[in-house]
Backbone bond lengths (Angstrom), bond angles and torsions (degrees), N, CA, C in turn:
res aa  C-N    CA-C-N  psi(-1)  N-CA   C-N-CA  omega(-1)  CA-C   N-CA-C  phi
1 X - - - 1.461 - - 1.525 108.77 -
2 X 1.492 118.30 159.25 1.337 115.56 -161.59 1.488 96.55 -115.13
3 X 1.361 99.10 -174.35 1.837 110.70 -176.68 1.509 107.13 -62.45
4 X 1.573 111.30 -40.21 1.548 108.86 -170.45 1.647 114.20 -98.24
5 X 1.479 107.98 26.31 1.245 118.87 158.26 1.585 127.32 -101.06
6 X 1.017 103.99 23.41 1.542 111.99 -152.83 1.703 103.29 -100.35
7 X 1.561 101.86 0.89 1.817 112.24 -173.48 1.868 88.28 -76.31
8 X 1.200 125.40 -1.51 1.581 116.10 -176.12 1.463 91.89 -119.70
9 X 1.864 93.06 125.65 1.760 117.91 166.90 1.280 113.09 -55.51
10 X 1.689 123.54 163.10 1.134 144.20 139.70 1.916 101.45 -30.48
11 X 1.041 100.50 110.30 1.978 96.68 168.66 1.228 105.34 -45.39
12 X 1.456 113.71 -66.21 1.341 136.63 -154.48 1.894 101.02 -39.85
13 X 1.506 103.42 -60.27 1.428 96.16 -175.70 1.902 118.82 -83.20
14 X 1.547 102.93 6.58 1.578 102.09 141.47 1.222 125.24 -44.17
15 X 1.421 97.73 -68.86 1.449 116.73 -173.34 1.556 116.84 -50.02
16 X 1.338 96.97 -37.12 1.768 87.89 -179.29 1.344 135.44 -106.37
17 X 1.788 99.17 18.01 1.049 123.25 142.11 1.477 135.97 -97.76
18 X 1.509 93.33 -6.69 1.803 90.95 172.06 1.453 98.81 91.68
19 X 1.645 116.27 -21.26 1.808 97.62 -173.01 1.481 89.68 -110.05
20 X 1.922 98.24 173.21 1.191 124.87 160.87 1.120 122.56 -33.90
21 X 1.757 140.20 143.63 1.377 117.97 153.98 1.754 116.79 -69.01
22 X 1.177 141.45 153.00 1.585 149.57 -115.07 2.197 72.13 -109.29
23 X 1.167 113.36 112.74 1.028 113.12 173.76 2.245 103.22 -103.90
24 X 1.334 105.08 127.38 1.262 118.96 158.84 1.748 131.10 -28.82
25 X 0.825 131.17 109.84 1.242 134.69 -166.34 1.902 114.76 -82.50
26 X 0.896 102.44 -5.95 1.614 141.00 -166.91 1.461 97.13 -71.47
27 X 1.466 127.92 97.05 1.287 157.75 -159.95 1.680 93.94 -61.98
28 X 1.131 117.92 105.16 1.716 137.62 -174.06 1.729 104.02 -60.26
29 X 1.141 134.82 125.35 1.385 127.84 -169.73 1.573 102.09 -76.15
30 X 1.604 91.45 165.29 2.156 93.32 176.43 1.072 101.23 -60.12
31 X 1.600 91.82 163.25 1.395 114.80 177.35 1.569 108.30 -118.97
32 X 1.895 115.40 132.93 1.152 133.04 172.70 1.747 93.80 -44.66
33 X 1.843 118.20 134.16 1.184 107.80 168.90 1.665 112.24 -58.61
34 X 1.406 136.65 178.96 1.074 146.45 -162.24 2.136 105.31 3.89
35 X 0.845 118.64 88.05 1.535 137.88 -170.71 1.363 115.33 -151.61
36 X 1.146 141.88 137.28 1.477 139.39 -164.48 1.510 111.44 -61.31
37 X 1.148 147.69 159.50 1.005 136.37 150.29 1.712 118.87 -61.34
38 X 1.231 132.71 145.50 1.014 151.01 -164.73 2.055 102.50 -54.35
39 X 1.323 121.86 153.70 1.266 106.71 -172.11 2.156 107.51 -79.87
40 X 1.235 91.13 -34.06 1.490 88.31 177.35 1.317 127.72 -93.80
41 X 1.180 131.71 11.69 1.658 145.83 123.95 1.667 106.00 -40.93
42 X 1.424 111.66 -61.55 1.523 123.89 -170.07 1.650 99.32 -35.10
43 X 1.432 76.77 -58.78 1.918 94.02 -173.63 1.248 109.37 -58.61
44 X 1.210 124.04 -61.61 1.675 118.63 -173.01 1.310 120.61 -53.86
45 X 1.478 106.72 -41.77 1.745 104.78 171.39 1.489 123.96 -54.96
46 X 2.163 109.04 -29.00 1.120 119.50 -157.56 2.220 88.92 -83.07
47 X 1.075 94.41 -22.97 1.781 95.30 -156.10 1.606 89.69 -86.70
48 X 1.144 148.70 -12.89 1.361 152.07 -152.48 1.895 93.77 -118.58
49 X 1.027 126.55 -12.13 1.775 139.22 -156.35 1.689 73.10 -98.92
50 X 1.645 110.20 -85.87 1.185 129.71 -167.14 1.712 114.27 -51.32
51 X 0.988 125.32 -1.53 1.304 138.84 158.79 0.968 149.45 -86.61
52 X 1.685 102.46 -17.92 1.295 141.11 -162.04 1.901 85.65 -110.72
53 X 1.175 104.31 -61.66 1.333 95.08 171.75 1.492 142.70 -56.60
54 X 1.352 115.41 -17.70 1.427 120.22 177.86 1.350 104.40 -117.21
55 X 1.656 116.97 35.11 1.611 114.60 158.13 1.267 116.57 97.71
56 X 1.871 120.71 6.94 1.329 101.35 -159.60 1.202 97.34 -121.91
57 X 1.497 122.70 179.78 1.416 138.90 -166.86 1.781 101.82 -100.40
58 X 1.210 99.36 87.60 1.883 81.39 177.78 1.736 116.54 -84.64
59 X 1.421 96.71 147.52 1.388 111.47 -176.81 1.093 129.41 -62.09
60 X 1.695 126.33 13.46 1.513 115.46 -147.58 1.286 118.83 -87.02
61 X 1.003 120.71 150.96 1.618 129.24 169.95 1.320 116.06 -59.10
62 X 1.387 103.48 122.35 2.124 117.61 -177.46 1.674 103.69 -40.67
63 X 1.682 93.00 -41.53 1.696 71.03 177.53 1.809 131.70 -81.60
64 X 1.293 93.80 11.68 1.576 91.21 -169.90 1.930 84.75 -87.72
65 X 1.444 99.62 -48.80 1.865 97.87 -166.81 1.386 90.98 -62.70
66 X 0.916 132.11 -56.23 1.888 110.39 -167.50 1.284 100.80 -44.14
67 X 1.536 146.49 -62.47 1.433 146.93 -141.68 1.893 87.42 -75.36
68 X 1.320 117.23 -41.50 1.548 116.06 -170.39 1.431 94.44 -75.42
69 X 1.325 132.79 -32.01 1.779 118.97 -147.34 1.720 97.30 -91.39
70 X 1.618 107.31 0.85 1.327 100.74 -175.43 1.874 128.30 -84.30
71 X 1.399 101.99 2.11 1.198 147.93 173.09 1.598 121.39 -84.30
72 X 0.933 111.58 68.62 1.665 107.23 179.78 1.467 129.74 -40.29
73 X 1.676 112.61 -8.64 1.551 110.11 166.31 1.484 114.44 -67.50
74 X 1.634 87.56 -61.45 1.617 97.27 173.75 1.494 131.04 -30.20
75 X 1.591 106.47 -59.42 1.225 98.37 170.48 1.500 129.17 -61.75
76 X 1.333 119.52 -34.51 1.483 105.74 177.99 1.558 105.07 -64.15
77 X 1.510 103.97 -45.26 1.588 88.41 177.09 1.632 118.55 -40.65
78 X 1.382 111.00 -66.93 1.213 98.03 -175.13 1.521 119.43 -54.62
79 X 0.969 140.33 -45.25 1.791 145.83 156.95 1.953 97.64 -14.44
80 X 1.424 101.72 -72.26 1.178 95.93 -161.72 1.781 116.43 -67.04
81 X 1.279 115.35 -34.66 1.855 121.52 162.92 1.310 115.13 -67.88
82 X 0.894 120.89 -29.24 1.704 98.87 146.83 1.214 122.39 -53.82
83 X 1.002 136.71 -81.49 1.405 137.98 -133.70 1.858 82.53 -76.79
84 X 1.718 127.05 -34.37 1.058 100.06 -177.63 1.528 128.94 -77.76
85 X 1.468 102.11 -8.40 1.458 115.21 175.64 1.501 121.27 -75.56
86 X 1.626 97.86 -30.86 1.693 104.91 166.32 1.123 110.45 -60.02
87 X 1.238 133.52 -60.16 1.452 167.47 176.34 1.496 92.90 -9.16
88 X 2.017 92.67 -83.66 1.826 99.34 175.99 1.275 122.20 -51.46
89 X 1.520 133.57 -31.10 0.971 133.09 -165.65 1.246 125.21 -63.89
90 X 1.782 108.36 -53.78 1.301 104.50 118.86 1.550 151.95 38.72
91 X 0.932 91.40 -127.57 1.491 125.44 144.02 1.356 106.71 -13.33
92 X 1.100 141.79 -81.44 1.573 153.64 -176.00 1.285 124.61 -76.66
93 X 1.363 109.05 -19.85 1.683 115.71 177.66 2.123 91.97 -94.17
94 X 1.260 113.07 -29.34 1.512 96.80 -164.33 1.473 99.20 -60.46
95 X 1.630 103.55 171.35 1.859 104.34 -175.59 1.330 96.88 -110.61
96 X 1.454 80.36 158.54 1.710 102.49 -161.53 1.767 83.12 -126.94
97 X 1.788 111.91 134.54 0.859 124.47 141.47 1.511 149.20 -104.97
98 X 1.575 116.78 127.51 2.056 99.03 -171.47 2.273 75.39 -162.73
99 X 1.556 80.49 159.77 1.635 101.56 177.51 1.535 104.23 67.55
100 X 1.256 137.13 -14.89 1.293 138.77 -168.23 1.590 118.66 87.35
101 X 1.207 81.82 63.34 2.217 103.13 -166.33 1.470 87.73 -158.37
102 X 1.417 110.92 151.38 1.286 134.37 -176.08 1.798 99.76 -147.99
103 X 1.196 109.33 106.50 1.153 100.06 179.46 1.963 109.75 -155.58
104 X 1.563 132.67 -174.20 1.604 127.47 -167.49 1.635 83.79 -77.11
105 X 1.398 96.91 165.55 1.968 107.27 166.30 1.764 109.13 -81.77
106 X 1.420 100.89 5.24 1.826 98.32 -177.19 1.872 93.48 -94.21
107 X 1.446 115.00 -34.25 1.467 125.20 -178.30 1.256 99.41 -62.67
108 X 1.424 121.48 -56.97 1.430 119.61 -163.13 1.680 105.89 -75.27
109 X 1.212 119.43 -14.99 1.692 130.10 171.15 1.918 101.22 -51.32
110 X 1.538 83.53 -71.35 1.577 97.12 -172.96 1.950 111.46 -63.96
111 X 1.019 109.88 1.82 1.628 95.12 173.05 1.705 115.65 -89.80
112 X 1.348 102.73 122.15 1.297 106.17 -172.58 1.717 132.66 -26.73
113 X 1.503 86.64 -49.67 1.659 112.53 -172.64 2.293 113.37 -45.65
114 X 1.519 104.71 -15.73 1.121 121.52 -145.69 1.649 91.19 -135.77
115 X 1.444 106.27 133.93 1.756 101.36 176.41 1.739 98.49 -137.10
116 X 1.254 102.54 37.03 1.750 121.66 157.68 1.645 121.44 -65.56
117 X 1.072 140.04 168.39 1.546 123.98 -166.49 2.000 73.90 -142.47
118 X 1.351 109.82 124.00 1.611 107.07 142.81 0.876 125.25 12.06
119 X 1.383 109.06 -98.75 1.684 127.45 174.50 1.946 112.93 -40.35
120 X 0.726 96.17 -71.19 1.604 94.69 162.26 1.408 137.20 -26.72
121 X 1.890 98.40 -68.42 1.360 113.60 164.01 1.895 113.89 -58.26
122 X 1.241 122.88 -29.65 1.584 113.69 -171.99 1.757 99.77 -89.16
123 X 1.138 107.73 -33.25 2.013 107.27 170.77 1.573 116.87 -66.40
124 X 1.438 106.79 -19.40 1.776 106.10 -176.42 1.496 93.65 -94.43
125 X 1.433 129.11 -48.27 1.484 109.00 169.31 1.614 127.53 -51.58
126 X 1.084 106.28 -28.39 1.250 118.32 -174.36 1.232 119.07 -74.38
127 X 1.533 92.51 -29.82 1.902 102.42 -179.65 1.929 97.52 -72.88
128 X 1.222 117.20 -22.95 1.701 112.46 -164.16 1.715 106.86 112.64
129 X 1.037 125.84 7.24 1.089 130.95 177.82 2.026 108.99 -81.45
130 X 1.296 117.38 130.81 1.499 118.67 -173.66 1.501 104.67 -65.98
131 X 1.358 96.85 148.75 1.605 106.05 173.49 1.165 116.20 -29.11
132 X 1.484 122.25 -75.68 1.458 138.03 -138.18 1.917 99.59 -98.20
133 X 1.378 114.07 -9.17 1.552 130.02 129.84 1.464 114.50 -32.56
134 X 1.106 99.70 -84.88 1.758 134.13 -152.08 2.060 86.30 -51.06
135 X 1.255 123.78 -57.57 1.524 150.23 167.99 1.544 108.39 -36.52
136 X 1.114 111.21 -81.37 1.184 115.33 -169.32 1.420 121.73 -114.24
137 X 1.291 116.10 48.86 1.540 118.10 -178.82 2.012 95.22 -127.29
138 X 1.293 123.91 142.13 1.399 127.23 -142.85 1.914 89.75 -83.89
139 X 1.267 111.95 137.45 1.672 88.93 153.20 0.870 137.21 -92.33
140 X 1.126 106.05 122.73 1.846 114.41 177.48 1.758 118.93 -39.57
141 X 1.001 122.04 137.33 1.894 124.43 169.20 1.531 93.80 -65.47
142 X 1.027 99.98 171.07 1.878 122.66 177.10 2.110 87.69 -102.07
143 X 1.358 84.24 133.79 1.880 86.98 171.52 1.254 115.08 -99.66
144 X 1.174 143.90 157.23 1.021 136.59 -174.76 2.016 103.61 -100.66
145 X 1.669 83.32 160.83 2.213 91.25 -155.38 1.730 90.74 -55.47
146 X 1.081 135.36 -45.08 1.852 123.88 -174.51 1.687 99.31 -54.76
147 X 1.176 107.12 -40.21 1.906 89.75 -170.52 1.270 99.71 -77.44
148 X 1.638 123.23 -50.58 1.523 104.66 -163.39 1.567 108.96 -63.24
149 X 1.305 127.30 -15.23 0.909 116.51 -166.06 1.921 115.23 -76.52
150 X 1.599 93.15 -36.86 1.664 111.82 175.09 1.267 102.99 -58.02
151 X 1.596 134.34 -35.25 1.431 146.90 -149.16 1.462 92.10 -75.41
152 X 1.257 114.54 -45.65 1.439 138.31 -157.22 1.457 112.01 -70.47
153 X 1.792 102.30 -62.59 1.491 110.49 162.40 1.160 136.92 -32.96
154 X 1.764 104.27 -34.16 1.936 122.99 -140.66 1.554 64.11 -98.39
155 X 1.447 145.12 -38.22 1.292 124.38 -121.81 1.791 102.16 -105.06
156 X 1.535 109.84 -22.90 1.136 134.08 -172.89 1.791 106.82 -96.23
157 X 1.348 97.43 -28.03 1.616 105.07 161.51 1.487 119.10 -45.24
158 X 1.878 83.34 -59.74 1.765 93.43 -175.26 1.554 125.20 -59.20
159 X 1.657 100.16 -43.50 1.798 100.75 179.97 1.541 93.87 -50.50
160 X 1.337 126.38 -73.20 1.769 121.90 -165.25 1.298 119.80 -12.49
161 X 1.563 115.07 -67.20 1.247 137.31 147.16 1.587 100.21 4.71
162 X 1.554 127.98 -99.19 1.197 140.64 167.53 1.640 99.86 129.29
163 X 1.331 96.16 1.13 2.124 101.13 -174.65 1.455 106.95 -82.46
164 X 1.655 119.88 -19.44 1.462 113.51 166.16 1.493 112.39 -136.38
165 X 1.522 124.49 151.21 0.948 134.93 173.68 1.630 111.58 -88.10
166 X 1.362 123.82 -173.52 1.615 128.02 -137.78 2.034 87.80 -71.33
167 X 1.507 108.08 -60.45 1.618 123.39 179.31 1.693 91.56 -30.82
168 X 1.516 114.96 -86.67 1.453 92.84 -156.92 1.517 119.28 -89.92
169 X 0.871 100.90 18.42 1.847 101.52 151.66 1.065 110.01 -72.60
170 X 1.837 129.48 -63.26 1.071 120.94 178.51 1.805 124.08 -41.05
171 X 1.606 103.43 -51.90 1.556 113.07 174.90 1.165 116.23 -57.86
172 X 1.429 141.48 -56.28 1.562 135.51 119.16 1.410 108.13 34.12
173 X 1.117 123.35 -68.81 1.399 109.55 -154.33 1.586 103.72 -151.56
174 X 1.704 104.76 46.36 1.686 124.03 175.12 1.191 100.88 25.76
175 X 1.490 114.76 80.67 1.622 117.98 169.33 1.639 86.88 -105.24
176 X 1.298 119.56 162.99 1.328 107.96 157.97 1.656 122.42 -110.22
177 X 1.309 127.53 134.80 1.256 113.02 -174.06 1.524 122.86 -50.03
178 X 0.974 144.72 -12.17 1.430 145.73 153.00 1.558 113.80 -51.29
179 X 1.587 115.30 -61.23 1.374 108.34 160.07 1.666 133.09 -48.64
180 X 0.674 104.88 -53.30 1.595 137.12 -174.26 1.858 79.84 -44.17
181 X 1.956 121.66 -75.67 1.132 125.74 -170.98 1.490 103.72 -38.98
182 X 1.220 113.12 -47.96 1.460 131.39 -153.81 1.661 105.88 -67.58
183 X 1.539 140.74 -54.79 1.177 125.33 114.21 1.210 149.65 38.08
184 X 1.144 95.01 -99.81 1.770 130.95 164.67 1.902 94.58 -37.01
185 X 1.175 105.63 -66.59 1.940 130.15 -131.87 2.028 87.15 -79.25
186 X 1.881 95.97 -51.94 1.552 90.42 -171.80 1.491 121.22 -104.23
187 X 1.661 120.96 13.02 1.002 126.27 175.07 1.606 118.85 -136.51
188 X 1.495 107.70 87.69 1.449 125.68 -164.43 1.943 105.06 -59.44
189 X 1.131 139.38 -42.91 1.295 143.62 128.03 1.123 112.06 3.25
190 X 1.237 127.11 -68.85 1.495 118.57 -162.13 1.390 109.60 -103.80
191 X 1.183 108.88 -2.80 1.546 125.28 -178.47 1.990 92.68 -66.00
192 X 1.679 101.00 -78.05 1.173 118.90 154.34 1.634 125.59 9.46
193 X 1.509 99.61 -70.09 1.638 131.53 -163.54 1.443 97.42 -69.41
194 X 1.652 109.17 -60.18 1.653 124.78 -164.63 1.776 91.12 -46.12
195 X 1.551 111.42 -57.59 1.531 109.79 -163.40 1.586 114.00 -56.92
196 X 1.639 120.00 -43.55 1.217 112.47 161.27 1.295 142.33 -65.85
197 X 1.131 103.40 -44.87 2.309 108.54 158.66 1.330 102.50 -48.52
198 X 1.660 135.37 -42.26 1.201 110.94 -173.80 1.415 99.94 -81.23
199 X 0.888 155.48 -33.01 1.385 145.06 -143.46 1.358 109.15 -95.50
200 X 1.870 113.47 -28.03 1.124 121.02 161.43 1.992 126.58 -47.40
201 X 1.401 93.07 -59.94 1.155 129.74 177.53 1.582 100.18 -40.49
202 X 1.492 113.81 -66.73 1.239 119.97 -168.09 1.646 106.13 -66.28
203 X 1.246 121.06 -68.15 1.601 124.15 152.27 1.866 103.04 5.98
204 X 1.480 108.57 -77.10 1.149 110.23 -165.39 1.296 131.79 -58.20
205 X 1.601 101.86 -38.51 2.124 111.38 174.98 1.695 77.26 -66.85
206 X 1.199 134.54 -76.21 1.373 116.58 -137.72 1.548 100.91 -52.03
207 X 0.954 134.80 -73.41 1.686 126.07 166.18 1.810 108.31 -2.78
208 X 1.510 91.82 -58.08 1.679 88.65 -153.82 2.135 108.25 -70.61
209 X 2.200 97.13 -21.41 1.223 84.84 -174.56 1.929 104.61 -96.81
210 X 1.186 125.51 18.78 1.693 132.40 169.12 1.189 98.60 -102.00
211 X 1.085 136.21 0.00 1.640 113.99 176.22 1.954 96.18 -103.59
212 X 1.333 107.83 -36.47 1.357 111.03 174.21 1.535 116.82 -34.28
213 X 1.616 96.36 -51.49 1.465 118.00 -145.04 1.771 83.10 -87.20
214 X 0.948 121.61 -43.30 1.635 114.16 -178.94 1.405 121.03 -62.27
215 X 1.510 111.15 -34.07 1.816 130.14 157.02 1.469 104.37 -54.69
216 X 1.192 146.60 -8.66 1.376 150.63 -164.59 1.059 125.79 96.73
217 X 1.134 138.60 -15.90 1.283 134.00 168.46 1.514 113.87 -47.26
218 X 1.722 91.84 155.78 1.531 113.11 169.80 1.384 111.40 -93.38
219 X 1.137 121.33 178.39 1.620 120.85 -169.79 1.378 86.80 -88.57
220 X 1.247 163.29 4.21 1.260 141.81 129.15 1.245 145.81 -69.15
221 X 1.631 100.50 -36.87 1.532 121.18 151.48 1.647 99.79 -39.20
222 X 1.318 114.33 -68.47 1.656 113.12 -169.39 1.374 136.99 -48.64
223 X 1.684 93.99 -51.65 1.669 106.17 165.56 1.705 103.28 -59.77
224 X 1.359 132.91 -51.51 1.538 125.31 -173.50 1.575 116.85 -56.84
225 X 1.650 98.37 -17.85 1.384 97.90 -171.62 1.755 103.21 -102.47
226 X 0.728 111.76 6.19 1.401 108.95 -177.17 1.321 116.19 -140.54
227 X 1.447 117.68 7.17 1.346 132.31 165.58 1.713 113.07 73.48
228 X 0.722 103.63 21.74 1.576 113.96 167.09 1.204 137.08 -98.51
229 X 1.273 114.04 123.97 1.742 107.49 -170.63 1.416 131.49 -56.16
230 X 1.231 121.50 113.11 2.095 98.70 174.58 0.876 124.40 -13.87
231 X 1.171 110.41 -57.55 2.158 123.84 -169.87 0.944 104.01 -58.65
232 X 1.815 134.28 -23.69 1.147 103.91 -168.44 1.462 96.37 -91.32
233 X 1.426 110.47 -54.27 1.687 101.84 164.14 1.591 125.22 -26.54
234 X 1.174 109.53 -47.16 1.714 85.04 -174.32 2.081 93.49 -93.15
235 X 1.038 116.35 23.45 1.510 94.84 142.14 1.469 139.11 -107.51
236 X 1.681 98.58 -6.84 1.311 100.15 150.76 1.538 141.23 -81.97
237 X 1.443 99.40 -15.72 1.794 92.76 165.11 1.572 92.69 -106.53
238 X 1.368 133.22 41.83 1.549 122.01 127.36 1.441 96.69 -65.51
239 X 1.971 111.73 -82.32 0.888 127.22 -125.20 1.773 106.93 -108.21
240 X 1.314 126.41 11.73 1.317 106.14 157.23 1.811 94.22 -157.23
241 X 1.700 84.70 123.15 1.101 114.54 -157.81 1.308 126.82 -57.64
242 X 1.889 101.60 -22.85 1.599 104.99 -172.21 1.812 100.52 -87.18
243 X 1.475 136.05 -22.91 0.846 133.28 -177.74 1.619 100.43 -85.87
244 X 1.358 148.10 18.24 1.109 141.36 155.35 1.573 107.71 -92.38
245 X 1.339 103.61 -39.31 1.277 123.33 -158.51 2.116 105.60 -61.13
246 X 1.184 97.85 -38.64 1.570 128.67 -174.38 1.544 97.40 -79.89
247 X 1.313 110.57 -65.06 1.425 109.83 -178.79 1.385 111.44 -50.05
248 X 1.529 127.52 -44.65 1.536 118.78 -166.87 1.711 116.00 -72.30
249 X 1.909 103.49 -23.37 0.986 105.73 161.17 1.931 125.82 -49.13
250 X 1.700 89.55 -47.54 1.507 86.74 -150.86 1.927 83.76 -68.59
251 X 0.922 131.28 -34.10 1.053 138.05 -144.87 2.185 96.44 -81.22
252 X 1.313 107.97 -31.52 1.501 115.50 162.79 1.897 116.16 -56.49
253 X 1.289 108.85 -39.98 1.171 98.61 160.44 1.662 136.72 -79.84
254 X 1.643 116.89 35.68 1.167 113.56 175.09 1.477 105.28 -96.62
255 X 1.380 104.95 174.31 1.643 111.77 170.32 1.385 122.89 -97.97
256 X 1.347 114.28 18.98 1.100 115.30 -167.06 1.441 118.84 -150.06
257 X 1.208 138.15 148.31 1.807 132.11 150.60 1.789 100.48 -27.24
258 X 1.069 68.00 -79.94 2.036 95.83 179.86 1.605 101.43 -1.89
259 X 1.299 121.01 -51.62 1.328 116.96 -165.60 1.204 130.09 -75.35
260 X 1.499 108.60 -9.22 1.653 133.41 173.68 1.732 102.65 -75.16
261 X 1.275 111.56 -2.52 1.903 93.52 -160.60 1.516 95.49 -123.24
């Protein structure tokens, strides 16, 4: 851009004022028929779009929108950033109540206690997430596809294993349960995977705690020896029937009460 382009603002601090960048009033010269449009037209139309979209009133000169409105993209564009810029605007001015305060999601942005951004806070309500959620729950970074993908591996590693279930795998390796859902919800693949690593996993302690129990062990002897919690044992002969079914066997061949406890 040149010296006498300089009548167009920083966008950026459009935006965070809500207005237009300060477009030039300065009568745009003809245009060669079929010839590009000029580079700082490009810009002004582009900075007046983006203005329109984040709620604000841009300043432009009738004659710049007539030369743009003669363009039928433009106008729908602009048609449609409005209504989505109202939309957000919206959005951020309505009041939000939590703690016993009622106040905009741009107010509750700026209160110290909270390091939520607006935009953020009105998309996590929106998603169904509770107020005082939406406030004080950390935001996560975006990972990039090589890490989530390693995250994924390490995580499906661990169920195999069979030493942790889905909770502390995830804790394991500071996933946060929001991600973890997130995952799950948009990647049917690994959705897939999670159900077989765990099932593998689980497969395997039960192996490792029926052979115990057939060596003599008690179902405590077994879980201590194989590092597995009771609870989880007695929720599998709640809840799947053929591994109770096996267990009561192995557990019929003891010599004792004793071996039931």
């Amino acid at each position: 851009m040149t010296a006498d382009d300089t009548h167009l603002s920083a966008p950026d601090q459009g935006h965070a004022t809500g207005r237009a960048p300060h477009l030039s009033s300065r009568p745009h010269e003809p245009r060669v028929p079929g010839a590009p449009p000029a580079p700082e037209l490009i810009e002004g139309a582009a900075a007046h779009l983006l203005a329109l979209l984040h709620g604000g009133q841009p300043a432009t000169s009738a004659e710049h929108l007539a030369s743009w409105r003669a363009a039928s993209a433009f106008t729908e564009l602009e048609v449609t950033l409005t209504e989505l810029g109202r939309s957000r605007r919206r959005r951020i001015q309505a009041r939000i109540s939590a703690f016993g305060e009622t106040k905009s999601a741009a107010a509750w942005a700026a209160d110290p206690r909270f390091s939520v951004t607006a935009q953020t806070l009105v998309q996590r309500i929106a998603s169904g997430m509770r107020v005082t959620d939406a406030l004080t729950l950390p935001i996560t970074r975006t990972r990039k596809p090589e890490e989530r993908a390693s995250l994924q591996v390490q995580f499906l590693d661990l169920l195999r294993t069979g030493d942790v279930e889905v909770r502390q795998a995830r804790e394991q390796l500071s996933v946060p349960a929001s991600t973890l859902a997130s995952w799950l919800r948009n990647n049917p693949a690994f959705k897939a995977a999670v159900a077989q690593a765990a099932a593998q996993g689980t497969a395997r302690v039960q192996r490792a705690v029926l052979a115990r129990i057939r060596m003599g062990s008690t179902l405590a002897g077994a879980a201590q020896h194989t590092g597995v919690h009771p609870h989880r044992i007695s929720t599998w002969r709640r809840d799947d029937p053929v591994f109770a079914r096996v267990l009561e066997t192995a557990l019929g061949r003891g010599r004792g009460p004793d071996r039931q406890g």
